[in-house]
Backbone as a chain_set.jsonl record, in Angstrom:
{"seq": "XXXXXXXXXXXXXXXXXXXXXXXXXXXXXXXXXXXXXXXXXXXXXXXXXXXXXXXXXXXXXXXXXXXXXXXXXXXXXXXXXXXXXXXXXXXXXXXXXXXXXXXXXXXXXXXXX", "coords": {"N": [[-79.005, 70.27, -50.226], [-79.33, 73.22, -48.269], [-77.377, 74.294, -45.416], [-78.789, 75.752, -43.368], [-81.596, 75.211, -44.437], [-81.867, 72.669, -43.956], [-81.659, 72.8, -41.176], [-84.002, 74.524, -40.877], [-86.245, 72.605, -41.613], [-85.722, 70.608, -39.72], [-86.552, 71.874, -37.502], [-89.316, 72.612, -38.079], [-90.435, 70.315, -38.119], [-89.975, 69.596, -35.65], [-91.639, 70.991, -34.423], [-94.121, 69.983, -35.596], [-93.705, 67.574, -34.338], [-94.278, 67.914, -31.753], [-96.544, 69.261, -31.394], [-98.437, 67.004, -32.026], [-98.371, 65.354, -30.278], [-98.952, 66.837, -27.956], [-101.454, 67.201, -29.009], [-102.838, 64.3, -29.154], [-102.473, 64.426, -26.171], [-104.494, 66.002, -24.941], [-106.888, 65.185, -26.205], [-106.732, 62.749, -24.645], [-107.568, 63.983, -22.669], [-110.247, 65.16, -22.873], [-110.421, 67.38, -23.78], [-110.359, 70.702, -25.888], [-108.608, 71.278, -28.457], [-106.56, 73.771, -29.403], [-107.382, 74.981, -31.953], [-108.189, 77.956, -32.599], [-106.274, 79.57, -31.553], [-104.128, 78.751, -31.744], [-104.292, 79.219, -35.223], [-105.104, 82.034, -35.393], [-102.197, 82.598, -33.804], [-100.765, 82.151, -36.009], [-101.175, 83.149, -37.864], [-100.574, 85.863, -37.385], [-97.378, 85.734, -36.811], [-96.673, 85.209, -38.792], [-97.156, 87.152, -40.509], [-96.053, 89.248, -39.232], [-93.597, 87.955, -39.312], [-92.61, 88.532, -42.034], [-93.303, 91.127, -42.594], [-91.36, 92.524, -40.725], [-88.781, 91.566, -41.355], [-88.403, 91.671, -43.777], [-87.969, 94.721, -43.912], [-85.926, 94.581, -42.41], [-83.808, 93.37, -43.238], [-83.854, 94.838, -46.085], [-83.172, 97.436, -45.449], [-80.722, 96.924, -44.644], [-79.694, 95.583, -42.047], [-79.316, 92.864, -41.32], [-77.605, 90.441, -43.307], [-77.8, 87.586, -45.18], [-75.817, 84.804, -46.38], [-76.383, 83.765, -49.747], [-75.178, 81.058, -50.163], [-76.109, 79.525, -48.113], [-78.495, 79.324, -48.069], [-82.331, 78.578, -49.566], [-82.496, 79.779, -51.25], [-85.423, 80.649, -52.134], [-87.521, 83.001, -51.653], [-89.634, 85.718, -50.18], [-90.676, 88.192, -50.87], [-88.072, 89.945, -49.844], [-87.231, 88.119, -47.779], [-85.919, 84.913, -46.636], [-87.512, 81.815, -47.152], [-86.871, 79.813, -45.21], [-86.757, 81.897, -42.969], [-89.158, 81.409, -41.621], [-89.658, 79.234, -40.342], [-89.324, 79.526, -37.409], [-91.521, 80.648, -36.173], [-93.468, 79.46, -37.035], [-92.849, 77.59, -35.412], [-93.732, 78.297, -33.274], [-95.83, 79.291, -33.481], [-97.558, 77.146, -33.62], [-96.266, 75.52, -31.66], [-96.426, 77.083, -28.689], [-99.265, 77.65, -27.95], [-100.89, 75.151, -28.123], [-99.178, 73.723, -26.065], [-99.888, 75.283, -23.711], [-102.129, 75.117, -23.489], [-102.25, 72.407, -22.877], [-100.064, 72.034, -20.424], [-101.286, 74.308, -18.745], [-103.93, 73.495, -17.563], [-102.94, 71.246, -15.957], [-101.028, 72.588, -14.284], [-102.763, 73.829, -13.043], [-104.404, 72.199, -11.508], [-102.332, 71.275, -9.189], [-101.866, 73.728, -7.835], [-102.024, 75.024, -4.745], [-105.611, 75.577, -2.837], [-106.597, 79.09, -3.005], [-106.681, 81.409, -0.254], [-109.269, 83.33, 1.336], [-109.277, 86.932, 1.872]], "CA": [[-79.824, 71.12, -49.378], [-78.394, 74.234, -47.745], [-77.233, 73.932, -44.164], [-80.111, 76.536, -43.152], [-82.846, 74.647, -45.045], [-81.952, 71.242, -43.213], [-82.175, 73.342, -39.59], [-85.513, 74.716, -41.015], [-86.915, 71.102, -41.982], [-85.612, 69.742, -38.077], [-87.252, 72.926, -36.22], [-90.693, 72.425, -38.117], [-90.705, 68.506, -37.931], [-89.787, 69.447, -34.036], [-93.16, 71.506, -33.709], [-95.329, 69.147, -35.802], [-94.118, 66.261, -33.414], [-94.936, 68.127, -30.328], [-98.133, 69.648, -31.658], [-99.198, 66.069, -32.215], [-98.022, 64.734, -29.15], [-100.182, 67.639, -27.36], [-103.377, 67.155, -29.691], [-102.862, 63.415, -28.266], [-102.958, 64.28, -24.34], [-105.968, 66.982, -24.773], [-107.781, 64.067, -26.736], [-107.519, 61.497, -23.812], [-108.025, 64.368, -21.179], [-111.424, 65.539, -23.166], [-110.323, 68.693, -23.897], [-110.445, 70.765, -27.137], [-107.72, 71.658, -29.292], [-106.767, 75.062, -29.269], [-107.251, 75.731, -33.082], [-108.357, 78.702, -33.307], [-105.433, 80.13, -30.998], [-102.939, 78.603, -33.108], [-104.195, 79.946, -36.21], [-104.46, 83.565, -35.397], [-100.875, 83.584, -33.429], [-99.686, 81.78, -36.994], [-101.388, 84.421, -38.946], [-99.579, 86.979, -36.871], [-96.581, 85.423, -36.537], [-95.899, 84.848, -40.022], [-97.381, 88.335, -41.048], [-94.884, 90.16, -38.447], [-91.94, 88.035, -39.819], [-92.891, 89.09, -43.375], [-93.457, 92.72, -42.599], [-89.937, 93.307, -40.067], [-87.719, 91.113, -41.677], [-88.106, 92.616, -45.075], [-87.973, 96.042, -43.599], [-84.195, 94.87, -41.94], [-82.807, 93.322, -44.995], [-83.59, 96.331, -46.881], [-82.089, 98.429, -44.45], [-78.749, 96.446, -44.573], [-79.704, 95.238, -40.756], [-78.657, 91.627, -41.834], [-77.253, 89.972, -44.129], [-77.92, 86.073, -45.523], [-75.492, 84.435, -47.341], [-76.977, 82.981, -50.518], [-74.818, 79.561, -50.295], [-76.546, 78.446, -46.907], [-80.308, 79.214, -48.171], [-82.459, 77.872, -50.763], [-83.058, 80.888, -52.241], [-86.658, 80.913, -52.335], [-87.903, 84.129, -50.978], [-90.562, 86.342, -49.829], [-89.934, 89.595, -50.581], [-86.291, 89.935, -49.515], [-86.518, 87.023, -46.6], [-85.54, 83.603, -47.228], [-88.057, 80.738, -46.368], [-86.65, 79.077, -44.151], [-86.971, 82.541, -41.814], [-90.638, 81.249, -41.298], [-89.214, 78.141, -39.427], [-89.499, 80.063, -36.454], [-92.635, 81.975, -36.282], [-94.01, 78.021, -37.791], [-92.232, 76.459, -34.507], [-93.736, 79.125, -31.911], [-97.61, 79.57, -33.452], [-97.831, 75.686, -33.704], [-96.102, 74.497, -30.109], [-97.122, 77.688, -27.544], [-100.543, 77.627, -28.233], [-100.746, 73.869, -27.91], [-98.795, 73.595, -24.384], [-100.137, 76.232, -23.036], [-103.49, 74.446, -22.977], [-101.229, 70.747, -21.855], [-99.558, 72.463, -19.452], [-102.538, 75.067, -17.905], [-104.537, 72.57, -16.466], [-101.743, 70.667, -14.895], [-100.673, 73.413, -13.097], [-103.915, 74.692, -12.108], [-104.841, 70.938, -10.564], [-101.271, 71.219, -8.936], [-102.066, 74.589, -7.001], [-103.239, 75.185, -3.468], [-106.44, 76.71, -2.907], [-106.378, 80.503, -2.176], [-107.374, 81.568, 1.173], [-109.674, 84.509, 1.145], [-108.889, 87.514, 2.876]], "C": [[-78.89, 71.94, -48.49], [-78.621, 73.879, -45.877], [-78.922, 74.606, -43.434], [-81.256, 75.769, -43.527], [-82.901, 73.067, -44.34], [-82.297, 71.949, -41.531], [-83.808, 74.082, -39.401], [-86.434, 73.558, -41.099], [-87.327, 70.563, -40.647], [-86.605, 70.798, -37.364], [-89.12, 72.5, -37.026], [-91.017, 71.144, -37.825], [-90.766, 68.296, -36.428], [-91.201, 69.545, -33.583], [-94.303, 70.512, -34.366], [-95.434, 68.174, -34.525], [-94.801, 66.761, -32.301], [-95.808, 68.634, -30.384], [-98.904, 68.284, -31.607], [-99.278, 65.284, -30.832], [-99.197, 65.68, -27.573], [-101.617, 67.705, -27.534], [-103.81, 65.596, -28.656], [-103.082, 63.6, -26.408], [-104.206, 65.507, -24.137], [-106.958, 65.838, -25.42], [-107.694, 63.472, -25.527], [-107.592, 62.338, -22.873], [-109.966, 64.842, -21.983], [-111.524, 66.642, -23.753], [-110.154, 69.003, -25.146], [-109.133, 71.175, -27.351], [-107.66, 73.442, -29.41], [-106.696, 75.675, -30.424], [-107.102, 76.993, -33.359], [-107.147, 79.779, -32.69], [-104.205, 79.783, -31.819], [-103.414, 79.303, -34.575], [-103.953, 81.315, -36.463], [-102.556, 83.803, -34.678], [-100.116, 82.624, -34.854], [-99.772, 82.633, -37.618], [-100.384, 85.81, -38.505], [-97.782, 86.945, -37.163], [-96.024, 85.957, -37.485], [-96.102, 86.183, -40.848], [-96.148, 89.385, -40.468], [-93.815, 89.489, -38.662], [-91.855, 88.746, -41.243], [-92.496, 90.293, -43.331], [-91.711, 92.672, -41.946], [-89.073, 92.765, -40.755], [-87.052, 91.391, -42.956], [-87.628, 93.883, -44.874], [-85.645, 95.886, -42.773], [-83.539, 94.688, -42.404], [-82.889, 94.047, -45.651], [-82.883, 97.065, -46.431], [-80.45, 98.263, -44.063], [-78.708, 95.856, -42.979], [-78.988, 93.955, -40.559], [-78.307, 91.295, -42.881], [-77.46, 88.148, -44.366], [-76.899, 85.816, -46.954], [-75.916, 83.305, -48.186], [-76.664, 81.403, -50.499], [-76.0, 78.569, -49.2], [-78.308, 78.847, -46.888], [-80.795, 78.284, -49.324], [-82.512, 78.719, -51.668], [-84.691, 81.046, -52.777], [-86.846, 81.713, -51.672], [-89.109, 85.037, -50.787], [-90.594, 87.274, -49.659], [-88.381, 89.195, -50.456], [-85.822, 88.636, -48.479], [-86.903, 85.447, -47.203], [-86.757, 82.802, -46.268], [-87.951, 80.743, -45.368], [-86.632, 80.199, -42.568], [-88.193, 82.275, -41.256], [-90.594, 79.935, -40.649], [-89.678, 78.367, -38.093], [-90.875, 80.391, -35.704], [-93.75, 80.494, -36.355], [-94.172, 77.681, -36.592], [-93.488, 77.15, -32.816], [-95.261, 79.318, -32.511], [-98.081, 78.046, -32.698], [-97.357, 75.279, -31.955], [-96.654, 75.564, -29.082], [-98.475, 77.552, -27.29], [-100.937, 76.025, -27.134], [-100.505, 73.404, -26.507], [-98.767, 73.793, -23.744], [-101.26, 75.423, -22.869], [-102.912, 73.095, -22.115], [-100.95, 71.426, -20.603], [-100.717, 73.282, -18.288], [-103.305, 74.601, -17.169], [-104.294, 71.706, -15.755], [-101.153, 71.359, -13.741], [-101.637, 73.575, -12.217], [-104.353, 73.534, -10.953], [-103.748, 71.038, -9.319], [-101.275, 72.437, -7.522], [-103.165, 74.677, -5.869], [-103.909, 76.08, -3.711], [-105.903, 78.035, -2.359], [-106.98, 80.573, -1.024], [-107.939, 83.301, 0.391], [-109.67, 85.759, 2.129], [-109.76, 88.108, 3.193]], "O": [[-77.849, 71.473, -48.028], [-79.594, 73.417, -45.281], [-79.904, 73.932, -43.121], [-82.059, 75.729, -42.595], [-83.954, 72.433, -44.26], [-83.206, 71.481, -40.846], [-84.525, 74.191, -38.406], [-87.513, 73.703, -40.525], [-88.444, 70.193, -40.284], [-87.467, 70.327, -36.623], [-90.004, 72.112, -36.262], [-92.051, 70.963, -37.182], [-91.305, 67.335, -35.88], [-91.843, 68.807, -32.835], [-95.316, 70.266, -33.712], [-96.433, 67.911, -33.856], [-95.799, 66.193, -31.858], [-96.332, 68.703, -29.272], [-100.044, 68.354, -31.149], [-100.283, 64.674, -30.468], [-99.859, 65.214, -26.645], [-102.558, 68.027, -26.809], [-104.666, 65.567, -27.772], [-103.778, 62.907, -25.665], [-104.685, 65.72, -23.023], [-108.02, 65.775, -24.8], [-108.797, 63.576, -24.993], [-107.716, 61.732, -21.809], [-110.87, 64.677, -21.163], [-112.587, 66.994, -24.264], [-109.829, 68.074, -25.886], [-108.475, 71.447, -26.347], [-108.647, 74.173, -29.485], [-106.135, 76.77, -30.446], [-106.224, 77.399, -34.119], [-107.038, 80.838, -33.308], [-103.478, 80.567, -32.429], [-102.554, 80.082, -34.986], [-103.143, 81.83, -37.234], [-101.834, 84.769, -34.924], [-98.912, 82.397, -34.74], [-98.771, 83.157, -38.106], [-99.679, 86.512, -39.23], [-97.101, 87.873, -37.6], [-95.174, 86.847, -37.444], [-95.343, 86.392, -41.794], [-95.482, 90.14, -41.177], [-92.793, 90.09, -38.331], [-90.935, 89.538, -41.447], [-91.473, 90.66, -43.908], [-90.828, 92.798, -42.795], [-88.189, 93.598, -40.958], [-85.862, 91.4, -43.269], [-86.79, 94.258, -45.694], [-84.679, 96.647, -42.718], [-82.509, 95.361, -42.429], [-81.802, 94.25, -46.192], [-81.859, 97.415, -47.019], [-79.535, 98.918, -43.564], [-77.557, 95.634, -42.603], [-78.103, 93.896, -39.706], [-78.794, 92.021, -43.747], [-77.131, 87.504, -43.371], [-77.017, 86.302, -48.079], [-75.922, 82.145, -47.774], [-77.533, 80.563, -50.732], [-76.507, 77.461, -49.375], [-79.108, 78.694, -45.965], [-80.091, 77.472, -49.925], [-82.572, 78.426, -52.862], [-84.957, 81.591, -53.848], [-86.323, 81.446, -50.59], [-89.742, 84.884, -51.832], [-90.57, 87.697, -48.503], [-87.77, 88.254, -50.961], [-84.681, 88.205, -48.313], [-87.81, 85.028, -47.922], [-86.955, 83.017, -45.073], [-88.586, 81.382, -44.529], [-86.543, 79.745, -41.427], [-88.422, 82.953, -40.254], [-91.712, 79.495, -40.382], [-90.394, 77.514, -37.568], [-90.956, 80.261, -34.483], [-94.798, 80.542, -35.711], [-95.319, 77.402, -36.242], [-93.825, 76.581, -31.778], [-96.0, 79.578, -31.561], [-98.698, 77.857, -31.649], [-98.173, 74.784, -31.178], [-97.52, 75.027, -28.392], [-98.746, 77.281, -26.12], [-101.152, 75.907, -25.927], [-101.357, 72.82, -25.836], [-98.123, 73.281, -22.829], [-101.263, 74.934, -21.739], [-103.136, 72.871, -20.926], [-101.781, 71.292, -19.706], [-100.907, 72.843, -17.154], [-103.515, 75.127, -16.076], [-105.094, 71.25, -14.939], [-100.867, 70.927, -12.624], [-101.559, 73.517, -10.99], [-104.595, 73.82, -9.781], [-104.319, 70.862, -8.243], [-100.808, 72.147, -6.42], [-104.388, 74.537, -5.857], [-103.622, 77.089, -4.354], [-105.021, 78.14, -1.506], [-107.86, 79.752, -0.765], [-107.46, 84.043, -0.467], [-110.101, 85.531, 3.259], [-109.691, 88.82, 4.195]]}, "num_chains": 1, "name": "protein.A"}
């Protein structure tokens, strides 16, 4: 397995754990899951790596050397560029809801002017 394809494996295995670890503390607070926010920013995500990343490897913007991929590709970009895009639909979403109502409990009231 190519160096790249083992740092793609660790970064998604990162966001499953902490997606699960977040589904877990919205379950014992009551709260829902923020599906449908994760799905559209995955759909995006993974549509806007698709679309630019093809468009910069064509263009000669980067370069990937074949040894350290798997060579499976999508268009011109290698897998494992969807590691990313995977790591950031799946955990923001998610800890943004964990986190949001921690803070908000956390903050003094406003005064009204």
């Amino acid at each position: 397995m190519s160096p790249y394809s083992q740092l793609a494996l660790i970064v998604v295995g990162l966001a499953v754990a902490l997606t699960l670890i977040g589904a877990v503390v919205l379950r014992r607070r009551s709260q829902r899951l923020p599906l449908a926010a994760m799905a559209l920013t995955l759909l995006v995500m993974l549509t806007l790596t698709l679309i630019f990343d093809n468009i910069m490897i064509a263009v000669d913007l980067c370069r990937y050397p074949e040894e350290n991929f798997s060579n499976i590709t999508l268009g011109l970009v290698p897998l494992e560029d969807f590691s990313y895009p995977i790591f950031t639909a799946l955990v923001l979403p998610m800890w943004f809801e964990v986190l949001n109502k921690r803070f908000a409990r956390q903050r003094p009231p406003q005064k009204a002017s």
